[in-house]
SEDO-840724 format. One record per atom (N, C-alpha, C): x, y, z. Coordinates in steps of 0.1 Angstrom, whole numbers, plus 5000, padded with zeros to 4 digits. Each point is the difference from the previous one (the first is absolute). Last residue first. Example, Ala and Ser with C-alpha at 12.3 -4.5 7.8 and 13.67 -1.06 7.14 Angstrom:
2
512849785071/500950115000/499250115008/500349434999/499150125000/500950125000/
end
This chain:
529
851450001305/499450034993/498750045011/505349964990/499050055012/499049974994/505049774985/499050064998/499050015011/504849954999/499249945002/499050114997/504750055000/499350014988/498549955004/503450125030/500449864997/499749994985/498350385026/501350015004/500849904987/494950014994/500750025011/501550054998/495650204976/500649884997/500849985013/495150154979/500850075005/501649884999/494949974986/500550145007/501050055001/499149604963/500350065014/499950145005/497449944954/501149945006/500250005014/495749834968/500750115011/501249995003/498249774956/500049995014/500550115007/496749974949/501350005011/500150025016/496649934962/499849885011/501950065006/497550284963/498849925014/500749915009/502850254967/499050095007/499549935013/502549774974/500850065007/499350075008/497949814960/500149905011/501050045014/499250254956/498649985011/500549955013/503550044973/499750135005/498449995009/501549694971/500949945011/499650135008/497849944961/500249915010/500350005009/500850264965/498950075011/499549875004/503449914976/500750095011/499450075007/498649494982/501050114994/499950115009/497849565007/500750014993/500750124991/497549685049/501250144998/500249994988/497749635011/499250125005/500650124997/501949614993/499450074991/499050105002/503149695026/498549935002/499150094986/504650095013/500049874996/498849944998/500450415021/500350024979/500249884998/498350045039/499250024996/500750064984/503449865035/498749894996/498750044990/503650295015/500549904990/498749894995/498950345035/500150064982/500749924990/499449895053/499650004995/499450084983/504150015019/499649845006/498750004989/501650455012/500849904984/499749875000/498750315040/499549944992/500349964982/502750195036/499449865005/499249964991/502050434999/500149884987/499949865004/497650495017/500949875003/500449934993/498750555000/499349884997/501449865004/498050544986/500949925009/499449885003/498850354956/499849945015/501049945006/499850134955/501250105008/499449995013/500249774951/499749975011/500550075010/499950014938/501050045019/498749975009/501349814945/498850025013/500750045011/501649934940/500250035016/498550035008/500149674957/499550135006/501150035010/501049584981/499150075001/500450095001/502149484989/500250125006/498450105002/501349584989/500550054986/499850135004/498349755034/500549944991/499950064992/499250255044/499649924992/501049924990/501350225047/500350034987/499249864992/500350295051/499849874995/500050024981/502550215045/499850034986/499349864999/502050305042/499549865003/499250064981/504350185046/499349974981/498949874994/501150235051/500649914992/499549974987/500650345050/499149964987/500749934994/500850195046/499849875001/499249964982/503350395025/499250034990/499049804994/502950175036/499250115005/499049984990/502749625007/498849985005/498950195003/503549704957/500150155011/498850025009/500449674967/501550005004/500550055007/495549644994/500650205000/501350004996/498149514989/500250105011/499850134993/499449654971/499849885012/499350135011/499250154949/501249985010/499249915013/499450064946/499350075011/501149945006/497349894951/501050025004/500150135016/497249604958/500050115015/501050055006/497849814951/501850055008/499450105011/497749584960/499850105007/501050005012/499549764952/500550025011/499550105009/498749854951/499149965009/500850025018/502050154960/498650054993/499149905015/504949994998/500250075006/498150044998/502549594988/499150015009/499350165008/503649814964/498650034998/499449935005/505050025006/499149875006/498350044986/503150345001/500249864994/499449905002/498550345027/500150054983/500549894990/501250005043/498249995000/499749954989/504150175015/499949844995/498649984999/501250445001/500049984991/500449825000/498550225038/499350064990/499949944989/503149955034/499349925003/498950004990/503750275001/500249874998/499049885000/499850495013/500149984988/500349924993/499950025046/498850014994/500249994988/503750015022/499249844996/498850045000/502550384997/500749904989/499349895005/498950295034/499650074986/500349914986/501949915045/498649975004/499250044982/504150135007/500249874996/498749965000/501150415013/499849964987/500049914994/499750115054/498649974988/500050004986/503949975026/499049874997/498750014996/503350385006/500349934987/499349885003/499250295032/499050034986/500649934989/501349865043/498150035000/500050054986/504250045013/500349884997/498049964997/501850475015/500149974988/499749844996/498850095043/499350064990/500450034990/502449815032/499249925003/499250054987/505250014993/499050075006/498749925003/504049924971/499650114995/499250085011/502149584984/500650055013/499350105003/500149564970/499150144996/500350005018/501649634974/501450075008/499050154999/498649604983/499949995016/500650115005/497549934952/501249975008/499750015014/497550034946/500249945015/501249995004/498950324959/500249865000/500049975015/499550384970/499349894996/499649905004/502750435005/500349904991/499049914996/498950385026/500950054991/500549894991/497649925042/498550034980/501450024993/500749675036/500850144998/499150024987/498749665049/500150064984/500650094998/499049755043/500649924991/500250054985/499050215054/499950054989/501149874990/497449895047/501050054996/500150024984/495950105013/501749985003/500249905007/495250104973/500850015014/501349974999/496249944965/501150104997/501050055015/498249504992/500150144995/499050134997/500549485009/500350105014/500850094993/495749724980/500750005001/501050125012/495749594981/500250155014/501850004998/495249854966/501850025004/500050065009/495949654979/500350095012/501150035000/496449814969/501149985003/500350135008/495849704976/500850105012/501549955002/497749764966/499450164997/500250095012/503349594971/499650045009/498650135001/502449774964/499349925009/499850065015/502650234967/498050014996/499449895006/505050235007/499349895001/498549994996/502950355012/500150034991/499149854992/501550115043/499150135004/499449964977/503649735021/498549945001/499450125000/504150094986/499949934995/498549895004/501850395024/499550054984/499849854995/501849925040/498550105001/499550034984/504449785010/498449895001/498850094993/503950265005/500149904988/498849924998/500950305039/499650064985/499849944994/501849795035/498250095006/499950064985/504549885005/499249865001/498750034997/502650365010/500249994984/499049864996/500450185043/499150074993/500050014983/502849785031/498649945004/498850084993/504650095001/500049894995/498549964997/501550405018/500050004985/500049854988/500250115049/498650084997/500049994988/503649795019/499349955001/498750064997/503950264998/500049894990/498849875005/500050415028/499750044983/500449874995/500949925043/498650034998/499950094985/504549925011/499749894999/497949955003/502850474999/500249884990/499149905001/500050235041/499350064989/500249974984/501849765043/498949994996/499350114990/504249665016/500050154990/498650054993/500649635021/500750045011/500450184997/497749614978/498550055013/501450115011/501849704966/499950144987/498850045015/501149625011/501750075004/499550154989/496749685001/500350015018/501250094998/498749814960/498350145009/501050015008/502649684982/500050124990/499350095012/499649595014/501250055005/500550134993/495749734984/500550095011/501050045008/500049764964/499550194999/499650025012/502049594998/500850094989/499450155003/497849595016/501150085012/501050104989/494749914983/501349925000/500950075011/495750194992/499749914998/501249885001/499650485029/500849924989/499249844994/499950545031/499749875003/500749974987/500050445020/501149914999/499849834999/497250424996/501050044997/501049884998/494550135011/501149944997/500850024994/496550295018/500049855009/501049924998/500050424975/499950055014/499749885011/499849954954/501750035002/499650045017/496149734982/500450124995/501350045006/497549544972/500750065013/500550165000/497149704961/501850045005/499750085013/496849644964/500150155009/501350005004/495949754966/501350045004/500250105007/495949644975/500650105011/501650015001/494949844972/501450005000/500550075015/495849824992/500349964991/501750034999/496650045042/500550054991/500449894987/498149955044/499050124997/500750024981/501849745039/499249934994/498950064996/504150205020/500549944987/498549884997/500750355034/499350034989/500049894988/503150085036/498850035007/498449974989/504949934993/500049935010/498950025000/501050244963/499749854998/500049935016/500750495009/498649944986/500349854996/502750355032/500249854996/498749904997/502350535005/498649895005/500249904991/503650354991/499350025010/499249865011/499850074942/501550015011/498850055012/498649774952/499850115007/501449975007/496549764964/500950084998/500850105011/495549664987/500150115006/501650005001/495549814975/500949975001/500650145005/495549634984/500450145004/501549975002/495449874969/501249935008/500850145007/494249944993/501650064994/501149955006/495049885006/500949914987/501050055001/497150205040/499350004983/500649964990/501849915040/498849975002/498850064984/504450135012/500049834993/498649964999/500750455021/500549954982/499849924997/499750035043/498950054995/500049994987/503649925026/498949894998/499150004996/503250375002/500149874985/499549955008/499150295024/499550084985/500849894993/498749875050/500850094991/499949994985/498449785057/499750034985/500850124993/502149695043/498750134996/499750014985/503249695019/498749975005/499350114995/504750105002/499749854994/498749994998/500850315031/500050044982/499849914994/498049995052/501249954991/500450064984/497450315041/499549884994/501649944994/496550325036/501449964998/500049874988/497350515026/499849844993/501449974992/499150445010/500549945011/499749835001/498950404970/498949925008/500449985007/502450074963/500250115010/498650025011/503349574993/499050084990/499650125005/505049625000/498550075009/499050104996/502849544989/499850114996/499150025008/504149634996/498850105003/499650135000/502849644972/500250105002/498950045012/502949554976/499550075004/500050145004/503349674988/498949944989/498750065002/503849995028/500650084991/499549994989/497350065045/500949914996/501050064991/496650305022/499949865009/500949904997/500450564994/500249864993/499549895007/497950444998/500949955006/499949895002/497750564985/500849844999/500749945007/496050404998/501349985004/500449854993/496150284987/501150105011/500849985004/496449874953/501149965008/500750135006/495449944968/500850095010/500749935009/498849744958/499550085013/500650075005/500549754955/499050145001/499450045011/503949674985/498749955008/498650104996/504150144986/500149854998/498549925001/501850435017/500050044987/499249844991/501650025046/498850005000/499850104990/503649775003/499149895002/499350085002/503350294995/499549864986/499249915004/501550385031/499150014986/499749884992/502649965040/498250005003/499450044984/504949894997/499749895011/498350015002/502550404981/499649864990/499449875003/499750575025/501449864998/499049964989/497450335014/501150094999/501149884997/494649934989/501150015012/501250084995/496549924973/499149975009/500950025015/500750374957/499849865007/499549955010/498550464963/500849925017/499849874999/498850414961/499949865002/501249985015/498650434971/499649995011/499949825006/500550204960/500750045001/500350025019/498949654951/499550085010/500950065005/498449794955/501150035010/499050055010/499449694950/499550105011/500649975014/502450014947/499049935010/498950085009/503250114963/499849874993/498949915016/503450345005/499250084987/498549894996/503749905032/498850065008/499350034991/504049804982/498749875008/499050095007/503550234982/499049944987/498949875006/503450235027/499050064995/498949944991/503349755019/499350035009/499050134995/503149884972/499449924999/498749995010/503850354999/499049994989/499249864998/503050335033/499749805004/498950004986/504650345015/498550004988/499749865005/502550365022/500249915007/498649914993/502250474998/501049925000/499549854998/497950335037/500650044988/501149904991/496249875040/501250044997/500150044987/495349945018/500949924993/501350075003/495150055014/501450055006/501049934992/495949824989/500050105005/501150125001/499949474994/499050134988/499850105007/503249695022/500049904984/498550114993/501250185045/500850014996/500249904984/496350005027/500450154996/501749994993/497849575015/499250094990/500550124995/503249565018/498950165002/499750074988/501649465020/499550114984/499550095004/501249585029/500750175003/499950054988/500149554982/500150025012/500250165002/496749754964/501450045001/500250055017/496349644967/500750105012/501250015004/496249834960/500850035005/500450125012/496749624967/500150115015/501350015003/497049804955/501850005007/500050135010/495249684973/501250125004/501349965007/496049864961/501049935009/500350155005/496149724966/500450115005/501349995015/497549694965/501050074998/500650125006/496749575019/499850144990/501650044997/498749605028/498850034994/500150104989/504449705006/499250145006/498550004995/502349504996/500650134997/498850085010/502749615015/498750024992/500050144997/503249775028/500349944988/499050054990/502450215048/498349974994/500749944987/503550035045/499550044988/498549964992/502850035053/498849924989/499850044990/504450045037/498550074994/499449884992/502749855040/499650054991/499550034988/502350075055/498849954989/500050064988/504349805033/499450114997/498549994991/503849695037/498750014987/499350125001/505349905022/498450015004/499450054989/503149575018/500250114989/498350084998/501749725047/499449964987/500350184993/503949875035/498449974998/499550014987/504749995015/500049875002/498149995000/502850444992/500649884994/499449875002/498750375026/499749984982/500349904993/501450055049/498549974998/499050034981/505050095013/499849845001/498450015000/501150384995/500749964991/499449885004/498750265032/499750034991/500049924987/502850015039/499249925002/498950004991/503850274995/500149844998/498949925002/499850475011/500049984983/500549844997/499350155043/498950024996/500049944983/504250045027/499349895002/498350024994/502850354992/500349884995/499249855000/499250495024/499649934986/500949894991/500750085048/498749955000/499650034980/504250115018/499749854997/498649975000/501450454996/500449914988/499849844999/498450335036/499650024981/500349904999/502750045034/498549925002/499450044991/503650264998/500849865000/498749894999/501050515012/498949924992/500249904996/502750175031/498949995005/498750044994/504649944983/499649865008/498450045004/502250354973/499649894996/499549875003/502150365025/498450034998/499349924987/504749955018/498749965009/498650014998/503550044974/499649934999/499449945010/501550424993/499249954988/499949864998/502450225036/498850075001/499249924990/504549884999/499249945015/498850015001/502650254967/499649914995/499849865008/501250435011/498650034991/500049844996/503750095025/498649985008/498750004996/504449994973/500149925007/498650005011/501050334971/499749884989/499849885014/500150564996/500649915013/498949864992/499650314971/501450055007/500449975012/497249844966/501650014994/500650075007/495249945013/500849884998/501750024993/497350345008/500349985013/501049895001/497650204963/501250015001/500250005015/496549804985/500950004986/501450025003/496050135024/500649885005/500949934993/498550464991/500349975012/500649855008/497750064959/501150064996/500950005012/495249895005/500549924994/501750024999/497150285016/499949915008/501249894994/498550374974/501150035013/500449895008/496949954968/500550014993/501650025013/495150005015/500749844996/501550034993/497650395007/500349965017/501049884993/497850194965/501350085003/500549925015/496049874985/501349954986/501050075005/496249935040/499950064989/501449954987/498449875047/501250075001/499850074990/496549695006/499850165007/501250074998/499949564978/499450114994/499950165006/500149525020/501550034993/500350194993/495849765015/500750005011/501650114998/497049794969/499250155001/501150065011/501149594980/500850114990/498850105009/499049645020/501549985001/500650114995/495549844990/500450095013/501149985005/499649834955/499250145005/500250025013/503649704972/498749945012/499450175001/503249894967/499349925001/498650045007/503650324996/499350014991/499149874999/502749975034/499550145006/498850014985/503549645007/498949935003/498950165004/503850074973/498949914994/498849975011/503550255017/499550064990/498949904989/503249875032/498650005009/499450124986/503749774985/499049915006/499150095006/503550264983/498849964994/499249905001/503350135034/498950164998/499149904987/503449695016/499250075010/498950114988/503549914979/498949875001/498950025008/503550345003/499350004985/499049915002/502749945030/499350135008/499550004985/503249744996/498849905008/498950115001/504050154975/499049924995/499049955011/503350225016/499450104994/499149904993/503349835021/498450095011/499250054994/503849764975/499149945007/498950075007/503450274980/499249964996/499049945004/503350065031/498450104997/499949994987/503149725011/498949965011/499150154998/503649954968/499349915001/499049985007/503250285005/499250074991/499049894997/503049895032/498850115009/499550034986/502249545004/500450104995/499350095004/500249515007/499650135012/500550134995/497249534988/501350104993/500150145007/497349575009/500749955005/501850134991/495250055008/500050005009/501549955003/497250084957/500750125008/500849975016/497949614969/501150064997/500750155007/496149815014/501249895005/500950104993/496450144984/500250045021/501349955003/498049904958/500950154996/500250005016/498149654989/501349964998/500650185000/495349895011/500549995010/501349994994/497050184975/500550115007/501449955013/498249734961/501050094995/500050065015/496849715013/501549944995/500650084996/495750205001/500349995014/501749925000/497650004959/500550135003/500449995015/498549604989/500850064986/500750105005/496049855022/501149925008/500850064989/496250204988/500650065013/500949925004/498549824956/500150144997/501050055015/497749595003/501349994990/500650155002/495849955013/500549955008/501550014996/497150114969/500350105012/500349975011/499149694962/501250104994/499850125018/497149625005/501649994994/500550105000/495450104998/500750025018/501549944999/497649994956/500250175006/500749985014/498849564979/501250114995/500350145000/495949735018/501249915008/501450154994/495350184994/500549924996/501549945009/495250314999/500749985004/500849854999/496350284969/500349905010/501650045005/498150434983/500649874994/499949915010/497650465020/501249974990/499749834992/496350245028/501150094991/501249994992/497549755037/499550004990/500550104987/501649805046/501349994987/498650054988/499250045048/500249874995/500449974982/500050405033/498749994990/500049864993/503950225033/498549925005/498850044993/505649914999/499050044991/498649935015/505649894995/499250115011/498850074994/503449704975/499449965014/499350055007/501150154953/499649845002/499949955014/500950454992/498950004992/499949834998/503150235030/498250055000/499249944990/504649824996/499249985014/498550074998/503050184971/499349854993/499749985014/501250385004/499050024989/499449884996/504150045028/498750045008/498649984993/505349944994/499249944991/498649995010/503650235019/500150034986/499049934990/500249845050/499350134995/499950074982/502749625015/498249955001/499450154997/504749975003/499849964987/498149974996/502350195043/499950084992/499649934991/500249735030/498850055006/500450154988/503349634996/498149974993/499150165005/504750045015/500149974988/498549974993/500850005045/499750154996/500549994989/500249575016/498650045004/499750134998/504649834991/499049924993/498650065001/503250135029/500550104988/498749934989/500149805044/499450155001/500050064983/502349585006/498649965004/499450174995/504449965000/499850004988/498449955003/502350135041/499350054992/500050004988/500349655026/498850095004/500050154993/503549674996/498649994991/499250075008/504250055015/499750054982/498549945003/501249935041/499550194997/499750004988/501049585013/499050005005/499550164993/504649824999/499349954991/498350135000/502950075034/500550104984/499349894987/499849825046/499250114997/500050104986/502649605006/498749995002/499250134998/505250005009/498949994982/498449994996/501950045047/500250134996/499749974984/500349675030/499150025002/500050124990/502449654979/500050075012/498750055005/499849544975/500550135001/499750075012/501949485003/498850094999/500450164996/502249564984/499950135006/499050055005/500949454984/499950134999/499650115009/503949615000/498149995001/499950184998/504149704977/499650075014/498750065000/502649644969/499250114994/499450055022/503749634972/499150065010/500050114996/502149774970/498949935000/499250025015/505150054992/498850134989/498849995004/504049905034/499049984995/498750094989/505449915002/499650075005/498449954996/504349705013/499650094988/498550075006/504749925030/498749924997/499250084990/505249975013/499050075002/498649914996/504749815021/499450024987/498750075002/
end
């Protein structure tokens, strides 16, 4: 009789072969490899958010706090893209059709060329480097590896991911930077900004001004040299109605040294951030001082009852200033920020639109500059206030206007110097905006309108329109000395102090006490004096 068979043994287990073992050991090493040249392109393509939230050494004074939900969404953002690249690897690897496998080559070598393409337009000495081949060298260069890849798919695509692996250390060193980042937000104190102080008491006097400054405003070209075609009638009617000059220089050639020492009323040479709630300043003495700490034309203000209030981009006026002021606002300039986010929503918007950078810097020029208008006219128009300060970042490009319609867009393709003249028409429509809230407001019989630029635009031609315009207007007066608008510092004060009251006021007062301009300027903009 046979014996039934034993189910209930189970024979000890196999060891695997030696030969699976290794065929284990090879896949993951190289889904390891394919993983690691999957981030180290996905890190680069998002180069613009690294530079600009990990790799900053002005200690973030120029931009937005740095928030837990900017470094989320860009952590998210490079593991995201690096995963699609790593399922497209696996997928090529396992279809062995040849039209298939040079597709495949052909995309990685695409990935390839515009990863390091971003981190080339990111990083400056990266793009100067990049640069010697010239548009036509890169253009070859490129096309060349394009079609190398479709035509021996199988080595090009050994080559491209070697040369991916052996940036592979980018990527983990910005990860880990941007995690360790994250966790150290997420779990510290939320950081306290200062702020302003508003006056509850009224003004000694009725008398108030609105300083405004436009960015890069050339003289010769907004009255002089005008293009054909190209009517700014409000900017006329504001020279008809003031006293000009024709010979006026800035304190500096950037924003960073003009405004604080347009601000201050001292000859500032250099700057440099000590915090992101700080500035030092160097004098042209060579004496060094805090901005925060230095005296300026709204302490001075307040100091005679006037509430003050300042409106601007660039400089981060309520960090530095905010217990001088009555109001403040400012916006970041597209050239520091691009991809941050107050929520992981937008910023995962900045970070993937930071990828299509000439779009995606006109729709944020148009954001910040619509924010910047709105406030501005609406405290430039406040009668609680008697200084008020606009620094806006116009008429410089990228070009946000079409005069032909009317209307803001982003899609102005036009050029560096067609896009300059359609923002100085815009520059032209909020003057004329700002006139007539005056008007409404009736404040326009006690306002007084300085109007003038941060910068140059053109360092052959370093002049910048500088109009002071009585209340209810005046006389025209030309001023054809050369001269500093450092001293706007002091001419606000002495029309706030009454010393200054109409247009041979201000013509005496230009006479006797204007400041010398620089001799000369640097490379950088820095002023010589």
């Amino acid at each position: 009789m046979a014996e039934p068979p034993l189910t209930w043994y189970r024979s000890a287990p196999v060891t695997p072969s030696r030969a699976w073992r290794t065929w284990r050991f090879a896949t993951r090493r190289e889904h390891t490899l394919d993983a690691l040249a999957c981030l180290a392109l996905s890190a680069l393509c998002f180069s613009q958010t690294s530079k600009e939230t990990l790799f900053r050494a002005d200690r973030d004074f120029y931009n937005q706090p740095l928030g837990a939900p900017t470094l989320l969404a860009f952590i998210l953002n490079v593991v995201a893209v690096a995963a699609v690249g790593f399922v497209g690897a696996q997928a090529s690897r396992r279809v062995r059709h040849r039209v298939v496998r040079r597709v495949a080559a052909v995309l990685a070598a695409t990935m390839l060329l515009v990863a390091l393409n971003f981190a080339r337009i990111t990083y400056d000495a990266l793009g100067r480097w990049v640069e010697t081949l010239g548009p036509p060298g890169l253009l070859v260069l490129a096309a060349a590896i394009v079609a190398a890849s479709f035509r021996w798919p199988r080595p090009m695509l050994r080559v491209i991911r070697g040369s991916a692996l052996a940036l592979s250390p980018v990527a983990i060193v910005t990860l880990a930077h941007a995690l360790w980042m994250f966790l150290e937000l997420a779990g510290g104190p939320m950081w306290r900004l200062v702020e302003p102080t508003p006056f509850k008491t009224a003004p000694p006097s009725l008398r108030r001004v609105v300083w405004v400054l436009f960015t890069a405003l050339d003289h010769g070209v907004t009255f002089e040299s005008r293009p054909p075609g190209l009517e700014l009638p409000e900017l006329d009617r504001l020279r008809r109605e003031s006293v000009f000059a024709d010979a006026a220089r800035p304190p500096a050639g950037t924003a960073e040294v003009s405004m604080p020492a347009l601000i201050t009323g001292r000859p500032v040479v250099a700057v440099a951030p000590l915090s992101p709630n700080d500035l030092e300043l160097t004098m042209a003495d060579g004496k060094t001082a805090r901005w925060s700490t230095h005296p300026n034309v709204f302490a001075r203000a307040r100091v005679f009852g006037y509430d003050t209030a300042v409106v601007g981009w660039h400089v981060p006026y309520p960090r530095v200033l905010g217990s001088a002021l009555g109001l403040a606002e400012w916006r970041p300039s597209v050239a520091y920020e691009q991809t941050r986010g107050h929520t992981v929503g937008q910023a995962l918007r900045n970070q993937w639109g930071s990828l299509l950078p000439p779009v995606h810097v006109r729709r944020l020029a148009i954001a910040r500059f619509a924010e910047l208008g709105d406030v501005g006219l609406r405290t430039a128009t406040n009668g609680r206030f008697g200084l008020v300060l606009l620094h806006l970042p116009l008429p410089q490009p990228p070009g946000i206007y079409d005069p032909a319609t009317g209307h803001i867009t982003p899609w102005n393709f036009t050029g560096a110097e067609a896009e300059y003249l359609d923002n100085l028409a815009l520059v032209d429509r909020l003057v004329g905006e700002l006139r007539r809230g005056l008007e409404r407001a009736r404040l326009d019989d006690r306002t007084w309108l300085v109007v003038s630029s941060d910068r140059w635009r053109r360092t052959s031609d370093p002049r910048v329109p500088f109009l002071v315009r009585p209340p209810v207007g005046g006389r025209a007066a030309h001023i054809d000395d050369r001269f500093n608008t450092l001293g706007t510092h002091d001419l606000v004060l002495a029309i706030l102090r009454g010393s200054v009251a109409d247009t041979d006021g201000v013509v005496r007062w230009l006479t006797r006490y204007r400041s010398a301009p620089p001799k000369d300027y640097t490379s950088l903009g820095r002023p010589i004096y």
